[in-house]
FIKOLZA-1660 file (N, C-alpha, C; in steps of 0.1 Angstrom, whole numbers, plus 5000, padded with zeros to 4 digits):
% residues 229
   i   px   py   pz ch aa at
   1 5008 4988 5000  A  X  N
   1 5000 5000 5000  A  X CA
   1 5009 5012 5000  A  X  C
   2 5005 5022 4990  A  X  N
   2 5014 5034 4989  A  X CA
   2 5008 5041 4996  A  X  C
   3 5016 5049 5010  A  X  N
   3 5010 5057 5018  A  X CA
   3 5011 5072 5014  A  X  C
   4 5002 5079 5013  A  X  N
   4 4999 5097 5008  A  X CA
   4 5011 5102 5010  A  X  C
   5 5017 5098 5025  A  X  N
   5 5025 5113 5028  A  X CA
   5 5034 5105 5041  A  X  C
   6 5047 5103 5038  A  X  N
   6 5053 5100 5052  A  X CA
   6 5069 5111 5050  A  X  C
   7 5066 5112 5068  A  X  N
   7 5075 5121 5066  A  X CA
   7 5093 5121 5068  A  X  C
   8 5094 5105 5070  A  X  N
   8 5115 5105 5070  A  X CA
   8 5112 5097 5058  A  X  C
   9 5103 5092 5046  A  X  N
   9 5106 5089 5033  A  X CA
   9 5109 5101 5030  A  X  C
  10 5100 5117 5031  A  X  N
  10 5105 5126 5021  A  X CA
  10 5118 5131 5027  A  X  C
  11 5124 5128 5040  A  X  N
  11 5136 5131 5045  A  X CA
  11 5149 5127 5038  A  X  C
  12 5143 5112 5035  A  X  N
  12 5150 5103 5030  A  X CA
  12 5150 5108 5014  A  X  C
  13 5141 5110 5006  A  X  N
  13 5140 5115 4994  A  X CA
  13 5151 5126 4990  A  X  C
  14 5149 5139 5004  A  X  N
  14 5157 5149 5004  A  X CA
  14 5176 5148 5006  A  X  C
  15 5179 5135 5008  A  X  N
  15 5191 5131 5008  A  X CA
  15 5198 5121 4997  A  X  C
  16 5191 5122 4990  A  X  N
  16 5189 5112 4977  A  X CA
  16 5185 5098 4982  A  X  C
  17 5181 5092 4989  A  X  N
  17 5177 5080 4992  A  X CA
  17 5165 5076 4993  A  X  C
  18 5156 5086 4980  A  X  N
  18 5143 5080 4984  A  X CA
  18 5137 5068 4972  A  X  C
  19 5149 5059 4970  A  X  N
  19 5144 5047 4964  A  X CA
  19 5142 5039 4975  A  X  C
  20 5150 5038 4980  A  X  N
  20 5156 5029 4991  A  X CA
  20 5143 5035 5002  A  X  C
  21 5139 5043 5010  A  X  N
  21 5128 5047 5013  A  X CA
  21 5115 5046 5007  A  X  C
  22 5109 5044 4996  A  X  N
  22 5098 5041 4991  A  X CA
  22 5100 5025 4991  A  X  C
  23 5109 5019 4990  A  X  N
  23 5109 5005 4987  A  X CA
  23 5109 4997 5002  A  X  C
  24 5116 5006 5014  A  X  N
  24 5117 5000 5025  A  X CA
  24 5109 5011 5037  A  X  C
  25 5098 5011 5038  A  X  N
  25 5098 5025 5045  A  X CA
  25 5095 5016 5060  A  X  C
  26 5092 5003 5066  A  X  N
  26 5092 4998 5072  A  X CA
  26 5105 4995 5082  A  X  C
  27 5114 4996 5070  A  X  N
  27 5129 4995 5077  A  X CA
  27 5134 5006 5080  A  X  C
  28 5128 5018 5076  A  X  N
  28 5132 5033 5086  A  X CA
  28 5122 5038 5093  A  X  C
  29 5105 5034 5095  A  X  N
  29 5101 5035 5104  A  X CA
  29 5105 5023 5118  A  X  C
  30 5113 5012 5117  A  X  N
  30 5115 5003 5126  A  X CA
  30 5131 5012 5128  A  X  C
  31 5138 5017 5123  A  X  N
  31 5148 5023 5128  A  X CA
  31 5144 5037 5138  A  X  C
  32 5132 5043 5134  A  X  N
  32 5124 5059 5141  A  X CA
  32 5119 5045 5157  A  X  C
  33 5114 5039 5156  A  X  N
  33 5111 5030 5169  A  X CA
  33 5120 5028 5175  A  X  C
  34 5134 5023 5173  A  X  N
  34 5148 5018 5182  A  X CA
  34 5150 5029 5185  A  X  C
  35 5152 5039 5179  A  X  N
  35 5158 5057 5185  A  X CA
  35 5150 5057 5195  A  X  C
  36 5132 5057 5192  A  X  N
  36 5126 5066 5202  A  X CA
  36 5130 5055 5216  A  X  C
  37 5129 5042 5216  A  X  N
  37 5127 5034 5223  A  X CA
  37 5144 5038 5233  A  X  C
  38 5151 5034 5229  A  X  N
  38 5166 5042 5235  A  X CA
  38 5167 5056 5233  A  X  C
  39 5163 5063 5233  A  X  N
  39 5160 5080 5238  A  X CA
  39 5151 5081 5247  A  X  C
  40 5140 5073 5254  A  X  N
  40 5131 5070 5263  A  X CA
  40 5143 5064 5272  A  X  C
  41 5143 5054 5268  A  X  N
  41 5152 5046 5279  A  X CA
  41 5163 5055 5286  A  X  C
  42 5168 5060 5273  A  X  N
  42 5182 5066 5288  A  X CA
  42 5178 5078 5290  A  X  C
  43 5165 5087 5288  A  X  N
  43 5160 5090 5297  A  X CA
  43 5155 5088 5312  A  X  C
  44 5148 5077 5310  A  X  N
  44 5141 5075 5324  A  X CA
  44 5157 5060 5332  A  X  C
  45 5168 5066 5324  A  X  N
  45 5179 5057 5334  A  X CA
  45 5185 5066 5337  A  X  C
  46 5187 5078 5338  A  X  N
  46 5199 5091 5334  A  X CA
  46 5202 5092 5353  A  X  C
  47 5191 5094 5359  A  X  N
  47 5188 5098 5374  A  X CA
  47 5180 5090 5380  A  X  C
  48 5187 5073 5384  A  X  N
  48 5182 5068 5388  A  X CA
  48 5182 5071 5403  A  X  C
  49 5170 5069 5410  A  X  N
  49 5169 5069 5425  A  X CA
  49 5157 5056 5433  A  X  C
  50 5166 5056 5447  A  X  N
  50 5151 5046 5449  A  X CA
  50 5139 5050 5446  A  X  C
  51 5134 5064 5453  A  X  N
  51 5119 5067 5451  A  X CA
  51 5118 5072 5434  A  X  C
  52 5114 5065 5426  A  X  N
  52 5114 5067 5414  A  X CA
  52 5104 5079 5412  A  X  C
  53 5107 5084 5401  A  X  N
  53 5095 5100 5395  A  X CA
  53 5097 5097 5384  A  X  C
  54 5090 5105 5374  A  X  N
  54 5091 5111 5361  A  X CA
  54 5089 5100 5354  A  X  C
  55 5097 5100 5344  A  X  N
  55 5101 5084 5334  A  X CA
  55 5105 5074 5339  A  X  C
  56 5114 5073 5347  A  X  N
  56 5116 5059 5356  A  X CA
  56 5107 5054 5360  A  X  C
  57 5096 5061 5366  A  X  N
  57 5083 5058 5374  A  X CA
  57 5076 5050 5364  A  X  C
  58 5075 5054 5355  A  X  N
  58 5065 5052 5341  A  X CA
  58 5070 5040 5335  A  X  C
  59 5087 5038 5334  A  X  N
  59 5090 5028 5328  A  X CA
  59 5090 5014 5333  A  X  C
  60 5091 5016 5351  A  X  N
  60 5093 5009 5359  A  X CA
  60 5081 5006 5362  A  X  C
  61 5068 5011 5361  A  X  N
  61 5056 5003 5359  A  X CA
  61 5051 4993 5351  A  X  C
  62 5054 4999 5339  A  X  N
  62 5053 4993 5326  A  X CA
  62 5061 4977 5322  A  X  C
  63 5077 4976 5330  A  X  N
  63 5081 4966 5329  A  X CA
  63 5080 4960 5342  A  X  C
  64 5077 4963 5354  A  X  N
  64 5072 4959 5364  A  X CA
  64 5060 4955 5360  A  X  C
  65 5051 4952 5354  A  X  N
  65 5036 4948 5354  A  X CA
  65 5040 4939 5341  A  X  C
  66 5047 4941 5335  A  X  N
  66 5052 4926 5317  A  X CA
  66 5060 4918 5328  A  X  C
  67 5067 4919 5343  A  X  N
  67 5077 4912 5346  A  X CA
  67 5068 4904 5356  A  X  C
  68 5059 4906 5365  A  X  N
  68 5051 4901 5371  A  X CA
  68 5037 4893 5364  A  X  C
  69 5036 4898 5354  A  X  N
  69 5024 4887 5343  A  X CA
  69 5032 4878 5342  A  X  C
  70 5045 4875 5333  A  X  N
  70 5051 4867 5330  A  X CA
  70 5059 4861 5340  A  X  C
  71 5061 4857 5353  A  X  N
  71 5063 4848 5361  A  X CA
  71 5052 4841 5366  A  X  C
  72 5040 4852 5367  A  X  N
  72 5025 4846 5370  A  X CA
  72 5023 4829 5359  A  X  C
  73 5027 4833 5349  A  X  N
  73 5028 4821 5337  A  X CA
  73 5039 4811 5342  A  X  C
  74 5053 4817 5339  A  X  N
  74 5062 4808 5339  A  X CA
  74 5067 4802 5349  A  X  C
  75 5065 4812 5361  A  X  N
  75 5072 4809 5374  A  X CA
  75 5086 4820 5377  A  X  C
  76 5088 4813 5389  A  X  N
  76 5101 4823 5391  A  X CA
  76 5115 4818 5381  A  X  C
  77 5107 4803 5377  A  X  N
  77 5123 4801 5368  A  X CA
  77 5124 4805 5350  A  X  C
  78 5114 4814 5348  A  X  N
  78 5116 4821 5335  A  X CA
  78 5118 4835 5336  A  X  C
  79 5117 4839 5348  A  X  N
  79 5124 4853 5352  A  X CA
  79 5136 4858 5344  A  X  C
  80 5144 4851 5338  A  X  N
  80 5155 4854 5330  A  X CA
  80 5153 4855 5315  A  X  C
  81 5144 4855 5309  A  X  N
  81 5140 4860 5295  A  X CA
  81 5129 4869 5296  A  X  C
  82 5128 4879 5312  A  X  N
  82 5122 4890 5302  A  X CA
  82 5129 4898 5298  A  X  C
  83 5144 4902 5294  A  X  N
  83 5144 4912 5283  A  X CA
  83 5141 4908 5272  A  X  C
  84 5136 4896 5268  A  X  N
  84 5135 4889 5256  A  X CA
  84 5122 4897 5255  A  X  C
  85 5113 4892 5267  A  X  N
  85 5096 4895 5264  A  X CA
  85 5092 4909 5266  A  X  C
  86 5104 4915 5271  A  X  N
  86 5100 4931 5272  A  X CA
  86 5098 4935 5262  A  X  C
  87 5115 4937 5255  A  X  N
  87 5118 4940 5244  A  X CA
  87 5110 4939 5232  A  X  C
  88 5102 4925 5233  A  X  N
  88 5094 4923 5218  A  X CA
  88 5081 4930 5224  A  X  C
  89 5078 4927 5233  A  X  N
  89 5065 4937 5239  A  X CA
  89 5065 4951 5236  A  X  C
  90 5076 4959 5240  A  X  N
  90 5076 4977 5242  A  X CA
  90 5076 4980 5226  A  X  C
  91 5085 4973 5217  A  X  N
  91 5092 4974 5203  A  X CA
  91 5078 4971 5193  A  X  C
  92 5065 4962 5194  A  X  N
  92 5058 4959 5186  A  X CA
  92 5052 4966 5191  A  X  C
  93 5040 4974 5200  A  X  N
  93 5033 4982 5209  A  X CA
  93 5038 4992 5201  A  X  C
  94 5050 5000 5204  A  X  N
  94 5049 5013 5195  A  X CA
  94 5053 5013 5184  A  X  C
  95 5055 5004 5178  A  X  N
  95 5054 5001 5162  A  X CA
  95 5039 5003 5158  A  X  C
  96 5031 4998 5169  A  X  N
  96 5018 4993 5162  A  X CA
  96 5015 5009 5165  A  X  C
  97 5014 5018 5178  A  X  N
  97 5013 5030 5177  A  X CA
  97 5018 5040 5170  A  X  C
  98 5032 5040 5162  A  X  N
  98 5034 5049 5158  A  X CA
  98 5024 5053 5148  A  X  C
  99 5022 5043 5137  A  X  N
  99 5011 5046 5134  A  X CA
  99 4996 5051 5130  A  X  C
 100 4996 5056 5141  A  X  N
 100 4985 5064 5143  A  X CA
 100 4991 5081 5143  A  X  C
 101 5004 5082 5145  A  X  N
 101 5009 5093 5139  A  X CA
 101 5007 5099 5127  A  X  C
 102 5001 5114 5123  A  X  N
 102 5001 5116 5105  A  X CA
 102 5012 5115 5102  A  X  C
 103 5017 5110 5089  A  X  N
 103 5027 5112 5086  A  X CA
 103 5040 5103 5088  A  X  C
 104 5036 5093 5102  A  X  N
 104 5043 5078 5101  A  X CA
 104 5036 5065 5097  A  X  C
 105 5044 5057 5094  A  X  N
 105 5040 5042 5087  A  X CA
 105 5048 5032 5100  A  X  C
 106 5035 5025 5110  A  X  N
 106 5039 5014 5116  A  X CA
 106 5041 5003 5109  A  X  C
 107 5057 5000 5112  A  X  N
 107 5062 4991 5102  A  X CA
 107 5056 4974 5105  A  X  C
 108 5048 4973 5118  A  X  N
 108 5041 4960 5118  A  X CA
 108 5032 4959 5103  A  X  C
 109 5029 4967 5103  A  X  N
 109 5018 4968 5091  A  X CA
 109 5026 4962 5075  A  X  C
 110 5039 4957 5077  A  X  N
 110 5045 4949 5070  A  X CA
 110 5051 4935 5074  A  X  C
 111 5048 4927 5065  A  X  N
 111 5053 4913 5069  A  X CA
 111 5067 4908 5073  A  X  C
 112 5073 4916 5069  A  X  N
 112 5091 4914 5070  A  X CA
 112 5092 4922 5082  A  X  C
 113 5086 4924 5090  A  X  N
 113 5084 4932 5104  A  X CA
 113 5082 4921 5111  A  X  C
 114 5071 4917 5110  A  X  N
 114 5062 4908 5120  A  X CA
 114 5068 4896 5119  A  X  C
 115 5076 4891 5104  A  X  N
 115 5079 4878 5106  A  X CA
 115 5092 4879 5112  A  X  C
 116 5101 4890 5113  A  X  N
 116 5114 4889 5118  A  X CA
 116 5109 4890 5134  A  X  C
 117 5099 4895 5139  A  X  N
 117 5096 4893 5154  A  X CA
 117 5094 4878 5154  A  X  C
 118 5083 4865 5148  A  X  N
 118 5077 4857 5150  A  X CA
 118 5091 4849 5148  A  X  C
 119 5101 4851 5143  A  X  N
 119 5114 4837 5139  A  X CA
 119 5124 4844 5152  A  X  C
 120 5120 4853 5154  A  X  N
 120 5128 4859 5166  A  X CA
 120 5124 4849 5179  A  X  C
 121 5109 4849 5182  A  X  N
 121 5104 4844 5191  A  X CA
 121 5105 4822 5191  A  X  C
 122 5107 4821 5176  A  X  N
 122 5108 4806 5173  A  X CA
 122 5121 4804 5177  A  X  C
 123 5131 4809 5173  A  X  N
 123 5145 4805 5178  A  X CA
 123 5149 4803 5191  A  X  C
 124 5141 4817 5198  A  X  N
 124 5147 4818 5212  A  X CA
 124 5139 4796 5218  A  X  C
 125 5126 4801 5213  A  X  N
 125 5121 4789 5222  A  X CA
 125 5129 4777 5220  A  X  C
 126 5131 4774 5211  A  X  N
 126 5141 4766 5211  A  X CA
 126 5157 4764 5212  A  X  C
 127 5157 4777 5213  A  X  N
 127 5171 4779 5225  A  X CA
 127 5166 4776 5242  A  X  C
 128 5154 4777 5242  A  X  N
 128 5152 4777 5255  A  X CA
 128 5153 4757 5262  A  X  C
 129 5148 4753 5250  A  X  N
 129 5145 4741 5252  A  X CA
 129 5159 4731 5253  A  X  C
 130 5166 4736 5243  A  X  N
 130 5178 4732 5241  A  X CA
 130 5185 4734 5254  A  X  C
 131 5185 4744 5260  A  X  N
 131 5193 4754 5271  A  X CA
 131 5189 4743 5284  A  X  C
 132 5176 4738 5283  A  X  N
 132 5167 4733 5293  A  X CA
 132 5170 4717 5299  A  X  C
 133 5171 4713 5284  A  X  N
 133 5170 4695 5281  A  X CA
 133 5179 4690 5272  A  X  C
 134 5187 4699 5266  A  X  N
 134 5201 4696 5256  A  X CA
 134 5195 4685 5249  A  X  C
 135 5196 4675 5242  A  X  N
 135 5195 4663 5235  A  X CA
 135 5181 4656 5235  A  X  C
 136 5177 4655 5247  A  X  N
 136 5166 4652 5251  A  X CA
 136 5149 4662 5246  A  X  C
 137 5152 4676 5243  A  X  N
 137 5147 4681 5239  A  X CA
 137 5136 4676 5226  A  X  C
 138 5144 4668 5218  A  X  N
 138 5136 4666 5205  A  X CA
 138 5127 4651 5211  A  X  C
 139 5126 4652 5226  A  X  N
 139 5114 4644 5234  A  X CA
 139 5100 4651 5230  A  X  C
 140 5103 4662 5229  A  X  N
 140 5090 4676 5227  A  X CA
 140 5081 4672 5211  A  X  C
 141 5092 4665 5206  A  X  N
 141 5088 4659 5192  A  X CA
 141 5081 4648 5187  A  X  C
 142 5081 4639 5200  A  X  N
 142 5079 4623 5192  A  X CA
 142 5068 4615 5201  A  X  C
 143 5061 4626 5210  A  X  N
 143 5052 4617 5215  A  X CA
 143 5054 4607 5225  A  X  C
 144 5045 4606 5231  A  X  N
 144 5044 4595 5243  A  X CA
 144 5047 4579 5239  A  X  C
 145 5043 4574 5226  A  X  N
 145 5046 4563 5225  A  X CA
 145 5056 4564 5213  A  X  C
 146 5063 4552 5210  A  X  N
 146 5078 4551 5205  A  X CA
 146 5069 4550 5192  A  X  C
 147 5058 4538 5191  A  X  N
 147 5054 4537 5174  A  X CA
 147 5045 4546 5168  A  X  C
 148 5045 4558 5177  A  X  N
 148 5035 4571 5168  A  X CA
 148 5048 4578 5163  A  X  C
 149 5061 4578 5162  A  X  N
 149 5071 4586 5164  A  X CA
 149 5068 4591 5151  A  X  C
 150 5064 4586 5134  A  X  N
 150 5063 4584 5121  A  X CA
 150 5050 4595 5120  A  X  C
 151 5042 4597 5131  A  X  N
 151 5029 4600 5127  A  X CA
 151 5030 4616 5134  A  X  C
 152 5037 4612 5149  A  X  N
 152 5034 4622 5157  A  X CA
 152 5041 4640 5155  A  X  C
 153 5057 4633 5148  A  X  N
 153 5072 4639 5146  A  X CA
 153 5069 4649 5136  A  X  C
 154 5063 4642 5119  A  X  N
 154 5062 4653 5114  A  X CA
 154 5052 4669 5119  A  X  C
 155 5040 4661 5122  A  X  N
 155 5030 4671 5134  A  X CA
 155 5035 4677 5138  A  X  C
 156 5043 4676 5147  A  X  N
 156 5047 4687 5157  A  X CA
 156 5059 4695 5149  A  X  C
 157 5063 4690 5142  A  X  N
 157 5075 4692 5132  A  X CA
 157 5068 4710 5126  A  X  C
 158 5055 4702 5115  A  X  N
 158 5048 4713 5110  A  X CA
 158 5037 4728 5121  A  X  C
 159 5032 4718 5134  A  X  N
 159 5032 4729 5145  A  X CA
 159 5039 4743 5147  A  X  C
 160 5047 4737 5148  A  X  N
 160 5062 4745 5153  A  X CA
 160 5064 4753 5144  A  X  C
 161 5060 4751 5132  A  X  N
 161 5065 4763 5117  A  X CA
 161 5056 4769 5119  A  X  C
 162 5043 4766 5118  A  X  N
 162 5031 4772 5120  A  X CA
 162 5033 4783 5127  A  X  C
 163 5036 4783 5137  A  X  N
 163 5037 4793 5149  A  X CA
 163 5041 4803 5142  A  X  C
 164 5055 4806 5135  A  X  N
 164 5059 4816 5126  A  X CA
 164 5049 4826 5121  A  X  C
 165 5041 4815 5109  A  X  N
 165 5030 4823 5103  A  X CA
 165 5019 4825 5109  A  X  C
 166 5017 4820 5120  A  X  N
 166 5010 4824 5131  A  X CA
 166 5006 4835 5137  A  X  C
 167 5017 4840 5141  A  X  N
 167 5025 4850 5150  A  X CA
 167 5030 4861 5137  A  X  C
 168 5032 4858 5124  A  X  N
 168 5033 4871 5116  A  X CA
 168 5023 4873 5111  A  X  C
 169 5017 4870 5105  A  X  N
 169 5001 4869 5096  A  X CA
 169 4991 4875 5109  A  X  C
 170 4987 4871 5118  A  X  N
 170 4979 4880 5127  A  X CA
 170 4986 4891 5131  A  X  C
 171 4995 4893 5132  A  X  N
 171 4996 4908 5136  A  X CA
 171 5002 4916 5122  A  X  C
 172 5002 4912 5112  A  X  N
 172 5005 4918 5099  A  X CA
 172 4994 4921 5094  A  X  C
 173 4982 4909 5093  A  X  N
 173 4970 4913 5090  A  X CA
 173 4959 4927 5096  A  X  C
 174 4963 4922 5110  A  X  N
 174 4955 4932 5117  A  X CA
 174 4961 4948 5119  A  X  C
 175 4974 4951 5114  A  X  N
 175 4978 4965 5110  A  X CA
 175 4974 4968 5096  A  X  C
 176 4979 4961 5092  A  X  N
 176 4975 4964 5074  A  X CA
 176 4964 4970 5075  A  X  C
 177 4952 4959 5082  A  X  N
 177 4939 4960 5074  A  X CA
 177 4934 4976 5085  A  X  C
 178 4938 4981 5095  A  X  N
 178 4937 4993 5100  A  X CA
 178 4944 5004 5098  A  X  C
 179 4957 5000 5085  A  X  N
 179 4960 5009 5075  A  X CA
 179 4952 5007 5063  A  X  C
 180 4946 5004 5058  A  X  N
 180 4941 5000 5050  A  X CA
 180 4923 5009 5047  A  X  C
 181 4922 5005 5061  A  X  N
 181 4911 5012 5068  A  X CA
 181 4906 5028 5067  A  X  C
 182 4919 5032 5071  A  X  N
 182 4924 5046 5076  A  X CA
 182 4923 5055 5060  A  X  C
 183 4933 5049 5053  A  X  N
 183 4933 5052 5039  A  X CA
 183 4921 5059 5033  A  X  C
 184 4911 5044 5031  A  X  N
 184 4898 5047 5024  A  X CA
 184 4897 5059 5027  A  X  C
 185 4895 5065 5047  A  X  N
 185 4890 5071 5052  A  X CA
 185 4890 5087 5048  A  X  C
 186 4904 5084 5047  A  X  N
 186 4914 5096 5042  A  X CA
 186 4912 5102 5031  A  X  C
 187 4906 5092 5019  A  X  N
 187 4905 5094 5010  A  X CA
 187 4890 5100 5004  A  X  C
 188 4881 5096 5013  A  X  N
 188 4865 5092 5009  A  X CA
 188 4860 5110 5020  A  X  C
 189 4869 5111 5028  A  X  N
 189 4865 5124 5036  A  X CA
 189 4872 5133 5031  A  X  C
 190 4886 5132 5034  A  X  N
 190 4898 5141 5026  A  X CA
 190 4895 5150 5039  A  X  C
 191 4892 5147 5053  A  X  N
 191 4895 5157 5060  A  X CA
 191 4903 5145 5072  A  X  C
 192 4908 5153 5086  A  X  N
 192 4915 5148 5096  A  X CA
 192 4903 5140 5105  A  X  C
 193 4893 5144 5107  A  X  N
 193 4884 5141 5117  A  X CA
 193 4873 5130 5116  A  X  C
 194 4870 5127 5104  A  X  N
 194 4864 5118 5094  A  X CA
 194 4870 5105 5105  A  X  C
 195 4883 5100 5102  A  X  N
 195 4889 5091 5107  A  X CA
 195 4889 5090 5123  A  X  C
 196 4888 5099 5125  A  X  N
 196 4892 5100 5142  A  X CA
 196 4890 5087 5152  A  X  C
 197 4873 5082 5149  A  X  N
 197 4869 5073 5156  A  X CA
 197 4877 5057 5157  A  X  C
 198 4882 5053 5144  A  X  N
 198 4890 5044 5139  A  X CA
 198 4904 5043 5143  A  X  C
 199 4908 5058 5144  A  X  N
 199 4921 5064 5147  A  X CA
 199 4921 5058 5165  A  X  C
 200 4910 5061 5173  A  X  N
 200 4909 5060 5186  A  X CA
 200 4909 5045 5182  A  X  C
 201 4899 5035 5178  A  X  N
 201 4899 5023 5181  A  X CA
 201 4915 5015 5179  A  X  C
 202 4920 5025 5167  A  X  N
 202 4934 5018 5165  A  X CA
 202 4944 5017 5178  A  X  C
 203 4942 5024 5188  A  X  N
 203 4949 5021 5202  A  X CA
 203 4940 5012 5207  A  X  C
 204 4934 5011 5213  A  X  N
 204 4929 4995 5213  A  X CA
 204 4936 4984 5204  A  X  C
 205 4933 4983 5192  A  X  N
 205 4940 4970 5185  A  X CA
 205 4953 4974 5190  A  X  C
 206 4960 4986 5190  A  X  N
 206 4977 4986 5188  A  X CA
 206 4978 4979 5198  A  X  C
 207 4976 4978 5213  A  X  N
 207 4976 4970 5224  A  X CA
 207 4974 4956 5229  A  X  C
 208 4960 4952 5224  A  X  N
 208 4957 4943 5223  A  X CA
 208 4966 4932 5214  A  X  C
 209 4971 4936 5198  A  X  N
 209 4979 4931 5192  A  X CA
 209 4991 4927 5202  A  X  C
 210 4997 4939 5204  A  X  N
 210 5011 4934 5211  A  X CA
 210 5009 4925 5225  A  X  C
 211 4999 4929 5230  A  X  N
 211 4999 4920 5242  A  X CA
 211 4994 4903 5239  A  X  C
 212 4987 4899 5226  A  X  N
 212 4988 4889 5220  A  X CA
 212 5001 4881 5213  A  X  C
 213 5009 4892 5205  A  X  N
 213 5019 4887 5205  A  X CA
 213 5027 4883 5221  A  X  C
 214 5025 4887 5228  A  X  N
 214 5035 4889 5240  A  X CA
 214 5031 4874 5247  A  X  C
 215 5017 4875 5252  A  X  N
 215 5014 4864 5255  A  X CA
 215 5019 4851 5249  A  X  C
 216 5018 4848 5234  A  X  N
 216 5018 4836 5228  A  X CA
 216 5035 4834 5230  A  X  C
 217 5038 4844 5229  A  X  N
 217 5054 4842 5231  A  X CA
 217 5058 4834 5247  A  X  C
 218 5052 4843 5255  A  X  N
 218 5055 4835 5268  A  X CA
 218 5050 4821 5269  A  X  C
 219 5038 4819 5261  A  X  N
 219 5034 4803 5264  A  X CA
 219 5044 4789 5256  A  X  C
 220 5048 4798 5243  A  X  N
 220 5060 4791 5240  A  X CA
 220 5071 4787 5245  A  X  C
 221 5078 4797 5254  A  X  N
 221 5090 4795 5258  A  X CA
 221 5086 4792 5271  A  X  C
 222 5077 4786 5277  A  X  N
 222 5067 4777 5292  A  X CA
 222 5070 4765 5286  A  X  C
 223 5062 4763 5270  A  X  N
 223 5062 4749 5265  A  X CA
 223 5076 4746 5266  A  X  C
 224 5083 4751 5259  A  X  N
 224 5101 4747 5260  A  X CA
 224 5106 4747 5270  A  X  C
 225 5102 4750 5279  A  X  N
 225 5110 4747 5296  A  X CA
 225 5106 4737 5304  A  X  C
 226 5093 4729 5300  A  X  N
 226 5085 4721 5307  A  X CA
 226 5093 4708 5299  A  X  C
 227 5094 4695 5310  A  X  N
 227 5095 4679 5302  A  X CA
 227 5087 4676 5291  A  X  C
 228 5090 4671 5283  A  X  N
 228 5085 4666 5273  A  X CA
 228 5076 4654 5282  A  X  C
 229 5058 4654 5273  A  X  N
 229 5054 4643 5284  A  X CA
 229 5048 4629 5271  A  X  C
% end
């Protein structure tokens, strides 16, 4: 979808790089996300204190409450991959928000976004599993009995991929189609306000989305920590 008007493609245009910007505009709005997200950050790290204020307060809620859901699930012994679940938490959330900005393109709203999150989230789990049960891991594979191994192996084989397109296709689908959305809107009113109500619902989805991705992620890397039964 060709967006009306973004504003680091014409940045990018104005420096001679706006092939490279019309062809990838997901890969410089996913680069406007890592800035803002580490320009936040070492703000609210700059003056750390016990009684937290300001940004710290805010940030320390925010990953205080992703750090407490996720032991609620995994326990105290997956406590060591939330920067994994933060990280894809905070990074897809304002991806999915930026775009509600005029003038930005949330790069979820591309597949080469969403699937580099969903192979991000497949590898780790099976680092986790690996990390967990070394050799024994590919137990997770073959089922309870030895003579379903033929029936059971590929199954879970193709599961496991699934997840991928699982995890990119819902959350690629559901930005697109609320850029997609927006467009018509843009187009069919040609004014700012027309959209508005859509524009509000899109915080809802932006949230909802990421905390679905977030979720499914945590229940994966539970499945990879748990014995194979």
């Amino acid at each position: 979808m060709e967006h009306p008007y973004l504003i680091f493609v014409k940045l990018f245009e104005f420096v001679g790089l706006g092939h490279f910007a019309h062809a990838y505009p997901h890969v410089i709005y996913s680069w406007v996300v890592m800035l803002l997200l580490i320009v936040f950050g070492s703000i609210a790290a700059k003056n750390l204190s016990l009684v937290p204020a300001g940004a710290q307060n805010f940030f320390e809620i925010i990953v205080s409450g992703i750090e407490d859901f996720m032991v609620d699930i995994t326990g105290e012994e997956g406590r060591w991959f939330l920067p994994v679940v933060a990280t894809v938490f905070l990074y897809i959330l304002t991806c999915n928000l930026i775009g509600l900005v005029p003038g930005f393109f949330p790069p979820t709203a591309s597949l080469n976004t969403t699937a580099s999150c969903a192979l991000t989230v497949f590898v780790f789990t099976h680092y986790i599993g690996i990390k967990y049960h070394g050799a024994k891991y590919i137990k997770h594979f073959l089922g309870p009995i030895w003579w379903m191994i033929p029936i059971i192996f590929p199954i879970e084989v193709i599961a496991h991929m699934a997840r991928v397109l699982s995890l990119s296709f819902r959350l690629f689908g559901n930005m697109m189609g609320h850029e997609l959305v927006l467009a018509i809107l843009f187009f069919l009113a040609g004014a700012f306000f027309a959209p508005l109500p859509i524009m509000a619902l899109g915080i809802f989805v932006a949230l909802v989305q990421a905390f679905v991705f977030f979720l499914l992620s945590i229940i994966y890397f539970t499945g990879a920590m748990e014995h194979a039964h």
